[in-house]
PyMOL Python script that loads the backbone (N, CA, C, O; Angstrom):
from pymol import cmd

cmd.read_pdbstr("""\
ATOM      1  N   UNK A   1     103.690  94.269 188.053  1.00  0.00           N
ATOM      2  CA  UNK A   1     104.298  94.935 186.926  1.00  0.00           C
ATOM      3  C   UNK A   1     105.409  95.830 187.458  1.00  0.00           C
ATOM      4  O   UNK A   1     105.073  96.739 188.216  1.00  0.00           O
ATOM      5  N   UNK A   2     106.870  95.657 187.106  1.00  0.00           N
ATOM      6  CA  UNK A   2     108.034  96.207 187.643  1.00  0.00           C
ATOM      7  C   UNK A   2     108.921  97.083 186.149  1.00  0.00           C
ATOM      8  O   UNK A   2     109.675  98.052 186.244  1.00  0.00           O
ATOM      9  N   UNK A   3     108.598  96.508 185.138  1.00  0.00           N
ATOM     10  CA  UNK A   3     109.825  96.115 184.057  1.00  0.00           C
ATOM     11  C   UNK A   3     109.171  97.208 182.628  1.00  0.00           C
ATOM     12  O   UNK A   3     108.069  96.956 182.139  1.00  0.00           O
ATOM     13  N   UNK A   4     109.586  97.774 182.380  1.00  0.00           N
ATOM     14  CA  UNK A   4     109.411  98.195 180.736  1.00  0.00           C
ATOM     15  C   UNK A   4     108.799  96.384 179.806  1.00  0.00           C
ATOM     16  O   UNK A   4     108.168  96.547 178.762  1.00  0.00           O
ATOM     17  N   UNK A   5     108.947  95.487 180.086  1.00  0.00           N
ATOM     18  CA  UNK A   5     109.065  94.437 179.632  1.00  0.00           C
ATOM     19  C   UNK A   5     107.050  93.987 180.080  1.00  0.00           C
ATOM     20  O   UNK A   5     106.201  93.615 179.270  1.00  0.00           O
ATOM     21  N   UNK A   6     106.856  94.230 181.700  1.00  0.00           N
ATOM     22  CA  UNK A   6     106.215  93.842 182.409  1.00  0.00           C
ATOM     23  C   UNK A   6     104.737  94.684 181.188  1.00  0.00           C
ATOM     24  O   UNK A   6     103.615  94.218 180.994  1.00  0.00           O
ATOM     25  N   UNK A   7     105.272  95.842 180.660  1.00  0.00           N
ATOM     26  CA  UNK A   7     103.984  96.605 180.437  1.00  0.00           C
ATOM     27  C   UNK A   7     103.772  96.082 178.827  1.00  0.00           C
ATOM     28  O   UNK A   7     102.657  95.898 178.338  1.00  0.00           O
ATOM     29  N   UNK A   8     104.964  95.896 178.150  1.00  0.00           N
ATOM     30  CA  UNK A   8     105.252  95.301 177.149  1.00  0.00           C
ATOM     31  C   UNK A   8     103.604  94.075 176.800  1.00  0.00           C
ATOM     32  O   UNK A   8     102.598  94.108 176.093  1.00  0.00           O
ATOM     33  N   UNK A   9     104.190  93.212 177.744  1.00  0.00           N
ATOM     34  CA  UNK A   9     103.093  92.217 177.806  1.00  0.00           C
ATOM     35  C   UNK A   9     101.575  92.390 177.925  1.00  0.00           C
ATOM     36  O   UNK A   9     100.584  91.779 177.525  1.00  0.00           O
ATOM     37  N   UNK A  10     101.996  94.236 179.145  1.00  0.00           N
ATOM     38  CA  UNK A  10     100.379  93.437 179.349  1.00  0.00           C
ATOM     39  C   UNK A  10      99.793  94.553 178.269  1.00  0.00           C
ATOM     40  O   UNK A  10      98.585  94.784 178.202  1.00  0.00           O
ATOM     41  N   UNK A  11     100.718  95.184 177.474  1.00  0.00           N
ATOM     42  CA  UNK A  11      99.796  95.942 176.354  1.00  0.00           C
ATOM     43  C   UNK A  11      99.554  95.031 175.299  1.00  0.00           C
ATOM     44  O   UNK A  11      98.841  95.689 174.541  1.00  0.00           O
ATOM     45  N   UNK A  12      99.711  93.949 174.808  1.00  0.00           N
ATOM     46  CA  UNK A  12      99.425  92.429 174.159  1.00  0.00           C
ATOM     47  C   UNK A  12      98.249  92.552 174.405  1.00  0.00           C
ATOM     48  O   UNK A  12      97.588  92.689 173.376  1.00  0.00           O
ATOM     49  N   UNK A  13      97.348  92.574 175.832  1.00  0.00           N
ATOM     50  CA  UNK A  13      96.124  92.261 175.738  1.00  0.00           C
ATOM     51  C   UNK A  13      95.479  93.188 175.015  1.00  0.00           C
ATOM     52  O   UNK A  13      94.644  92.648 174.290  1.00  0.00           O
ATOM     53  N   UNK A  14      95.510  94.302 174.909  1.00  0.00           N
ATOM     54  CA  UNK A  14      94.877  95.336 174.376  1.00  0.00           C
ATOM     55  C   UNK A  14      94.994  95.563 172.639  1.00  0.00           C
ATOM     56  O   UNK A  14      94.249  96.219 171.911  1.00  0.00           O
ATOM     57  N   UNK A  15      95.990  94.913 172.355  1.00  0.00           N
ATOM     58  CA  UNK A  15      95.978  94.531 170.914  1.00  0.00           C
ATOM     59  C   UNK A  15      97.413  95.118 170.797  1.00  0.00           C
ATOM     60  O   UNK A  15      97.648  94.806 169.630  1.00  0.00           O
ATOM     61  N   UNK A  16      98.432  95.707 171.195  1.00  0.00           N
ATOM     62  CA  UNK A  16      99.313  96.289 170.691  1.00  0.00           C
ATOM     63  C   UNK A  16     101.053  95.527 170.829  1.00  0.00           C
ATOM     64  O   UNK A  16     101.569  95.156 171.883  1.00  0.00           O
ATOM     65  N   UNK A  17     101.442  95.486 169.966  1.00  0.00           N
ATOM     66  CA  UNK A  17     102.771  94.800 169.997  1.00  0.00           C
ATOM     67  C   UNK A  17     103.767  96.041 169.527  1.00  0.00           C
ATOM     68  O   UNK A  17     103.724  96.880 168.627  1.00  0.00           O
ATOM     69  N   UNK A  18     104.606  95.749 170.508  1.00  0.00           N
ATOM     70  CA  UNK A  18     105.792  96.584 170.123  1.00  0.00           C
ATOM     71  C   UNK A  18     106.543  96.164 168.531  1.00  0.00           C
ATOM     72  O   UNK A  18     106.526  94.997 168.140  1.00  0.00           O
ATOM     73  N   UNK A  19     107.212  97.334 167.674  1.00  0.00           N
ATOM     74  CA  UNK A  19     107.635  97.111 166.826  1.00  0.00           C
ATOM     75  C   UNK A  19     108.805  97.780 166.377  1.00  0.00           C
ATOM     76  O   UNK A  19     109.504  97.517 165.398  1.00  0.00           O
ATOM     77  N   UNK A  20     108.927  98.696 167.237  1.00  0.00           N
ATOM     78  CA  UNK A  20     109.867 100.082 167.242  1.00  0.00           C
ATOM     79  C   UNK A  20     111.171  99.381 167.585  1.00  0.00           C
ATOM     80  O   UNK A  20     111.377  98.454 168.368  1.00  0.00           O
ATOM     81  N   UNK A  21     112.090 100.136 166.713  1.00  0.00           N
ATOM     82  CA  UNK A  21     113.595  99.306 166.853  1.00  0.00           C
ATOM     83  C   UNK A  21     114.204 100.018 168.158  1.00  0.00           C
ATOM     84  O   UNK A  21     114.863  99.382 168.980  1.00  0.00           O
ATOM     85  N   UNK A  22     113.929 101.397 168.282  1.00  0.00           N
ATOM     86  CA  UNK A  22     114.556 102.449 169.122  1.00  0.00           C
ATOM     87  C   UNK A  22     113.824 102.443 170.465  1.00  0.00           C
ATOM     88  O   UNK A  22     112.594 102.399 170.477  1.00  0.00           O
ATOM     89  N   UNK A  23     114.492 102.482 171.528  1.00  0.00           N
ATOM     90  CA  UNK A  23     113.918 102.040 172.821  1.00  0.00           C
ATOM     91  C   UNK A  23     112.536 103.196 173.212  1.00  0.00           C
ATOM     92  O   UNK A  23     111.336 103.087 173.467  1.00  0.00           O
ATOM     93  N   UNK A  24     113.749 104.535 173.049  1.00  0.00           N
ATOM     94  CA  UNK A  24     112.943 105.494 173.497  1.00  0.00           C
ATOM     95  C   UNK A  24     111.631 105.824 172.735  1.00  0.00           C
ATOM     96  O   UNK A  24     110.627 106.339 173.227  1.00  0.00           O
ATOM     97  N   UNK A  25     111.823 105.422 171.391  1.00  0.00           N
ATOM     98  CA  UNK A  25     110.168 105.978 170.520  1.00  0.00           C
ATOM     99  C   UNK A  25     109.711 104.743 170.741  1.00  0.00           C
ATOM    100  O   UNK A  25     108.623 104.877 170.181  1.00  0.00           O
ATOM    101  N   UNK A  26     109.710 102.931 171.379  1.00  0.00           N
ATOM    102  CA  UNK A  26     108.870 102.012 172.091  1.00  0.00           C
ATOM    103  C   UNK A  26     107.855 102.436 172.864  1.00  0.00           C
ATOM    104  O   UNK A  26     106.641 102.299 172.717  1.00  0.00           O
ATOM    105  N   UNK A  27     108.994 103.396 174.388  1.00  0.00           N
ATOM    106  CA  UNK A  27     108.158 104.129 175.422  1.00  0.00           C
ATOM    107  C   UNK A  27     107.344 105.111 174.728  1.00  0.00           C
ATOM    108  O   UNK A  27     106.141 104.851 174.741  1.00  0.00           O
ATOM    109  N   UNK A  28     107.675 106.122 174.153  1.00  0.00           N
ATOM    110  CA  UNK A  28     107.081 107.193 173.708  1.00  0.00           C
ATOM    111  C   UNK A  28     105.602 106.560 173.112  1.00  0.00           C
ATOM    112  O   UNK A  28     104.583 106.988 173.652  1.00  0.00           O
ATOM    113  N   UNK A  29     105.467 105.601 172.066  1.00  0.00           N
ATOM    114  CA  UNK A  29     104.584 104.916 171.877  1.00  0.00           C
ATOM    115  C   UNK A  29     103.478 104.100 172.242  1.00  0.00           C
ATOM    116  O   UNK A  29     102.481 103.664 171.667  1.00  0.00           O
ATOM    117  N   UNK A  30     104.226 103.999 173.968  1.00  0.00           N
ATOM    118  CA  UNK A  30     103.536 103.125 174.465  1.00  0.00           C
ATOM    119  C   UNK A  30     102.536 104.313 175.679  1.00  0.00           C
ATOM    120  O   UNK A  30     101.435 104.138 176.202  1.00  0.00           O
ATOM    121  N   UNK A  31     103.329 105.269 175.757  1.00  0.00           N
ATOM    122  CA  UNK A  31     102.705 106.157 176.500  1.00  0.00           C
ATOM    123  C   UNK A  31     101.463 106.430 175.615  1.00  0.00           C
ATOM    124  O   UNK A  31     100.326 106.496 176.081  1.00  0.00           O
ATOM    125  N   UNK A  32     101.724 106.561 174.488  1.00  0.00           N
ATOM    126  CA  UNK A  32     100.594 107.460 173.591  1.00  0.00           C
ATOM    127  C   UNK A  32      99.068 106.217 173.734  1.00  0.00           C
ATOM    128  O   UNK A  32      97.930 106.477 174.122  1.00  0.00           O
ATOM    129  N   UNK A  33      99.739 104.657 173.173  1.00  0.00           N
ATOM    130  CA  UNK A  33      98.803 103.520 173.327  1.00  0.00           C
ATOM    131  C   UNK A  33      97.882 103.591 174.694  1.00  0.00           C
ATOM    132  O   UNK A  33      96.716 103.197 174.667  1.00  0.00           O
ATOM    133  N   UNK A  34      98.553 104.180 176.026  1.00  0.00           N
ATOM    134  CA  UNK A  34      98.075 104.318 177.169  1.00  0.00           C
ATOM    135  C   UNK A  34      97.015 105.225 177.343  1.00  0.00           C
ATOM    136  O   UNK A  34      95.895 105.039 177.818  1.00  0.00           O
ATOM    137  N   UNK A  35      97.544 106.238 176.884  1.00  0.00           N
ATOM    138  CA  UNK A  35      96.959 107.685 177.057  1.00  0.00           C
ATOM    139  C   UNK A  35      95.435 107.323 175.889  1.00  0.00           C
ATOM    140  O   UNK A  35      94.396 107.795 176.350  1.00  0.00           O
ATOM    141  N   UNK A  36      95.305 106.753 174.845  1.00  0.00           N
ATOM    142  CA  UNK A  36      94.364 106.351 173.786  1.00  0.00           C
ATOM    143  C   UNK A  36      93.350 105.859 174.473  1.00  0.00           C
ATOM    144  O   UNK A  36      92.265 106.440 174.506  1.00  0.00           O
ATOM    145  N   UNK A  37      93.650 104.404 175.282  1.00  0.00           N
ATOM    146  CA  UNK A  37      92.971 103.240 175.936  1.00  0.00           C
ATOM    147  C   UNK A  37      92.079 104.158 176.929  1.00  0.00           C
ATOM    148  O   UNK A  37      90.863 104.343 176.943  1.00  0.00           O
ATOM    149  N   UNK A  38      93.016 104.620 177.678  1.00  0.00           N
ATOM    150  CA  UNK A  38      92.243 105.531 178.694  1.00  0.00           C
ATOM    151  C   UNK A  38      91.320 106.747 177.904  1.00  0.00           C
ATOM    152  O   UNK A  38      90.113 106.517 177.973  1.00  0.00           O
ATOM    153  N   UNK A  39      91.601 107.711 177.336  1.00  0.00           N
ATOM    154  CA  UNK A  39      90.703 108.750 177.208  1.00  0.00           C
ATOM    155  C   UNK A  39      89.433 107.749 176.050  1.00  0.00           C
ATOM    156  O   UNK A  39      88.524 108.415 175.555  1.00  0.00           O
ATOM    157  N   UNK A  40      89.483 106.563 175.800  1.00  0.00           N
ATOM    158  CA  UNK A  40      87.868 106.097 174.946  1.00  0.00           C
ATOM    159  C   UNK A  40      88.112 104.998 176.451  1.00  0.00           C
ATOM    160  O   UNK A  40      88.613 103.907 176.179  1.00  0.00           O
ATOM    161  N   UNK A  41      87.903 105.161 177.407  1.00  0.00           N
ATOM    162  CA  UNK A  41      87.005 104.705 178.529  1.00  0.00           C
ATOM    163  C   UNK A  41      87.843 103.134 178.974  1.00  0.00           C
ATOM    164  O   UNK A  41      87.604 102.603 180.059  1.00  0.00           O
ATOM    165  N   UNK A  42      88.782 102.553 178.015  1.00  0.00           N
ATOM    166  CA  UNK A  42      89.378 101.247 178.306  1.00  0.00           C
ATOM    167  C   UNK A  42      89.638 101.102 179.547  1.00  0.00           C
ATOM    168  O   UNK A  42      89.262 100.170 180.258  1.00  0.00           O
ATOM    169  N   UNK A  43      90.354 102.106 179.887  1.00  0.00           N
ATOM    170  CA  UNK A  43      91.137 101.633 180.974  1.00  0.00           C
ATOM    171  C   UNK A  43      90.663 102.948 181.934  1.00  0.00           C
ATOM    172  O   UNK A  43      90.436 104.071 181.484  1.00  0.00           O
ATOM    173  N   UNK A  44      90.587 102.642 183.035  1.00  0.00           N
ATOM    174  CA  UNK A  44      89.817 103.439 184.099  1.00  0.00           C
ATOM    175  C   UNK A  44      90.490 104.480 184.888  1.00  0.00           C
ATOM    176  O   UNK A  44      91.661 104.115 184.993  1.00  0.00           O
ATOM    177  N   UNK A  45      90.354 105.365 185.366  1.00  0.00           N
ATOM    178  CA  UNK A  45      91.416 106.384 186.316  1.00  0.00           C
ATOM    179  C   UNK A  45      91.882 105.641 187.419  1.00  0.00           C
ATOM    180  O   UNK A  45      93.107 105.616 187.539  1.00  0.00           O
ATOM    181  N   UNK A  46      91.126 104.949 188.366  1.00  0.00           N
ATOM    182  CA  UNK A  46      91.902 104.365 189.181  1.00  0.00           C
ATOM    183  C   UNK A  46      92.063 102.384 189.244  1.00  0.00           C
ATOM    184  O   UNK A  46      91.754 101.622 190.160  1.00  0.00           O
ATOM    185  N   UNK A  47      92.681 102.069 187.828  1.00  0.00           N
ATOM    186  CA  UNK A  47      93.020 100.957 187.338  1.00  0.00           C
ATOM    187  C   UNK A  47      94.125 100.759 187.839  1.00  0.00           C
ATOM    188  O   UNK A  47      94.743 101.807 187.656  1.00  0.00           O
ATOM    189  N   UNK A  48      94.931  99.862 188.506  1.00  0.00           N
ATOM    190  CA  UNK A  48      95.786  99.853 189.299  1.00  0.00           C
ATOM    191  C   UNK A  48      97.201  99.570 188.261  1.00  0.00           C
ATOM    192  O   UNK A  48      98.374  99.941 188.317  1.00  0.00           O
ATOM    193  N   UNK A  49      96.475  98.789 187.389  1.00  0.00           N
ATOM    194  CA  UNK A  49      98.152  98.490 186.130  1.00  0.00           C
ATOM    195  C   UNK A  49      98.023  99.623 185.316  1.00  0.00           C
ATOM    196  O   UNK A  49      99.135  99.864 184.845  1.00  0.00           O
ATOM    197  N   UNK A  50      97.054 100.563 184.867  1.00  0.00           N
ATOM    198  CA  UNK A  50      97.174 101.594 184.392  1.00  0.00           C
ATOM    199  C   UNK A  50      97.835 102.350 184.907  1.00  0.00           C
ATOM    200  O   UNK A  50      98.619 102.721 184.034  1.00  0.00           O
ATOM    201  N   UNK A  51      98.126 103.033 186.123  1.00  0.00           N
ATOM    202  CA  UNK A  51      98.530 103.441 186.901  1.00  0.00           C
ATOM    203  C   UNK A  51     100.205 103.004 187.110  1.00  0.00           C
ATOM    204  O   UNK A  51     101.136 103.809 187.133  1.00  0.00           O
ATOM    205  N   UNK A  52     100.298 101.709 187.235  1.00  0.00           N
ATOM    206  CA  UNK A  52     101.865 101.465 187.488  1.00  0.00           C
ATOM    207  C   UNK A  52     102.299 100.854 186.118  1.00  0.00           C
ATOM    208  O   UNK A  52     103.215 100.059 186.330  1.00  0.00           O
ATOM    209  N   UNK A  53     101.980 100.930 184.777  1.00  0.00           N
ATOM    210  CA  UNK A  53     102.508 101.712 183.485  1.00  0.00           C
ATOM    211  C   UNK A  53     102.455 102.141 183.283  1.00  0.00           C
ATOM    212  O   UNK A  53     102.338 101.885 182.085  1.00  0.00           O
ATOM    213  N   UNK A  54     102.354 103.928 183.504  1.00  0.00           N
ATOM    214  CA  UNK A  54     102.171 104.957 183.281  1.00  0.00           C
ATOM    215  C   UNK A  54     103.537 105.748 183.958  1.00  0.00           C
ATOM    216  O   UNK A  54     104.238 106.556 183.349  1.00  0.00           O
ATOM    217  N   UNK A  55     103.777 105.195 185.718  1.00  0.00           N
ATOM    218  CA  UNK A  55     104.904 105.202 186.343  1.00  0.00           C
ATOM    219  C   UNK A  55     105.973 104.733 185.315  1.00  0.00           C
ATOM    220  O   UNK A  55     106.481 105.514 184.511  1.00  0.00           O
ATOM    221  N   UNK A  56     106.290 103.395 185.390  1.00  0.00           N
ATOM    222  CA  UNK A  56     107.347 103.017 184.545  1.00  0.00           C
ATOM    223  C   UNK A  56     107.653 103.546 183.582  1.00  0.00           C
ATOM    224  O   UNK A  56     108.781 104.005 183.405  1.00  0.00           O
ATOM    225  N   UNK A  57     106.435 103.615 182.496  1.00  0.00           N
ATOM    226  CA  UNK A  57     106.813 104.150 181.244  1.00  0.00           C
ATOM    227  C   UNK A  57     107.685 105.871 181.225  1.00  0.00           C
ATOM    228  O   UNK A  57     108.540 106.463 180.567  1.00  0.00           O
ATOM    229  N   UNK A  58     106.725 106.116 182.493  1.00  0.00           N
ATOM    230  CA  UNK A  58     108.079 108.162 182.694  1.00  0.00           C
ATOM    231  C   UNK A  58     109.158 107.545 183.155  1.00  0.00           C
ATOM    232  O   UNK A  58     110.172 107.604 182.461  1.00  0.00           O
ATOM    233  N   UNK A  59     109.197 106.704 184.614  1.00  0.00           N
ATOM    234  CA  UNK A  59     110.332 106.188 184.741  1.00  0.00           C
ATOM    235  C   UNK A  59     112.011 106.164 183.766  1.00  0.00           C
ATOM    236  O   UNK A  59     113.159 106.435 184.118  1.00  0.00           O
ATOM    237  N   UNK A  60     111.310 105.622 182.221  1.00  0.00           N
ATOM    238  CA  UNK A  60     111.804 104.715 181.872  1.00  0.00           C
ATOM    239  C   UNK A  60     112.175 105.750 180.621  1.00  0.00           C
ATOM    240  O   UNK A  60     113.143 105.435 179.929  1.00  0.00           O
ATOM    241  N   UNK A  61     111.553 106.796 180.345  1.00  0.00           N
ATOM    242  CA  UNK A  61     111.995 107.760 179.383  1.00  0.00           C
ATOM    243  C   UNK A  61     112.862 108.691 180.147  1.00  0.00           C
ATOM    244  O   UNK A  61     113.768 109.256 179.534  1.00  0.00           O
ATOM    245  N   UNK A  62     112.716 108.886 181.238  1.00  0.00           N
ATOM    246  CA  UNK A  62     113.477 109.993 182.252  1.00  0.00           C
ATOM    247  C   UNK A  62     114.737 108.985 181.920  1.00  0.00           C
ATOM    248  O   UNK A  62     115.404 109.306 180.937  1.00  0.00           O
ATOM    249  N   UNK A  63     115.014 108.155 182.422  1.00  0.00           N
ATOM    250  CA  UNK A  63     116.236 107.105 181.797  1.00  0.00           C
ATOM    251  C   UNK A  63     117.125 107.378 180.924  1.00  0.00           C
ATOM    252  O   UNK A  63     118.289 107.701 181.161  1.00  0.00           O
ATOM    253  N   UNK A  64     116.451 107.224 179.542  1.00  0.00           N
ATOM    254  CA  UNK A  64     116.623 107.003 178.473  1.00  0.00           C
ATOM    255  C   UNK A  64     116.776 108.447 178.194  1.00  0.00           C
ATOM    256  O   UNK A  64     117.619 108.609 177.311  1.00  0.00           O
ATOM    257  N   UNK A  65     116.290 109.510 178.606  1.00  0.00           N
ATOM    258  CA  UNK A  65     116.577 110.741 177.936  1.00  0.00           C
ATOM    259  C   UNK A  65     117.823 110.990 178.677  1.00  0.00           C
ATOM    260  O   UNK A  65     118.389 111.860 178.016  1.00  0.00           O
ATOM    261  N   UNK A  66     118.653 110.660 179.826  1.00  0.00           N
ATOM    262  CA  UNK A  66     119.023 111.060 180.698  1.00  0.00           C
ATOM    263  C   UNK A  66     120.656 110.540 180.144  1.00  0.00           C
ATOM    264  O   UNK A  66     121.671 111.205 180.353  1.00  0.00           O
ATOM    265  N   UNK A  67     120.620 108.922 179.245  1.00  0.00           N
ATOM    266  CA  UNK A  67     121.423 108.440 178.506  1.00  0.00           C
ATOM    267  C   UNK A  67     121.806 108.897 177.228  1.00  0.00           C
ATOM    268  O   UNK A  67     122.841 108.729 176.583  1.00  0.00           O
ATOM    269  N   UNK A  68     120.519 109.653 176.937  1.00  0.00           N
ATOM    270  CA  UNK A  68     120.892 110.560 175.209  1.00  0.00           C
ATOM    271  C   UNK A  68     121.606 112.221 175.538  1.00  0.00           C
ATOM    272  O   UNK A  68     122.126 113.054 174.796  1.00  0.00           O
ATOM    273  N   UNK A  69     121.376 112.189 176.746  1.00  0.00           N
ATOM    274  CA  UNK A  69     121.743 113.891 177.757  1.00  0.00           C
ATOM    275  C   UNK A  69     123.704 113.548 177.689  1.00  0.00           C
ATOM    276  O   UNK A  69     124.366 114.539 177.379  1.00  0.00           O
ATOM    277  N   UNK A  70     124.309 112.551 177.900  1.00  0.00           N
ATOM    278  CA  UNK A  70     125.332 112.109 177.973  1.00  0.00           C
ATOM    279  C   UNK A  70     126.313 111.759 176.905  1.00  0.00           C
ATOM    280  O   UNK A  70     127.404 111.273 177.203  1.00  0.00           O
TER     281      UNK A  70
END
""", "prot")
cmd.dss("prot")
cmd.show_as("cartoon", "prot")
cmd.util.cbc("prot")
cmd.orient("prot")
């Protein structure tokens, strides 16, 4: 998992599809979907794709806020 795209997918398994037209409330959303999964037990503290979508997804708002800063 490398890509905003990469986490895209693998949040599919978990039931969630992106729908958001705006990039940044996608991430913002997807952080929150993350943060959900994990605190009711889904997804584990040291889950290794939990972990590197959680990276990306700050990654990827630090970005994007950094493009609305401009």
């Amino acid at each position: 998992m490398q890509t905003l795209y990469d986490v895209q997918e693998w949040l599919k398994k978990y039931g969630f599809i992106n729908l958001m037209p705006e990039r940044i409330d996608a991430i913002y959303m997807m952080q929150n979907e993350i943060k959900e999964l994990h605190e009711r037990g889904i997804l584990a503290d040291n889950d290794a794709d939990f972990l590197k979508a959680s990276l990306i997804l700050k990654r990827e708002a630090r970005i994007e806020s950094t493009k609305n800063e401009k």
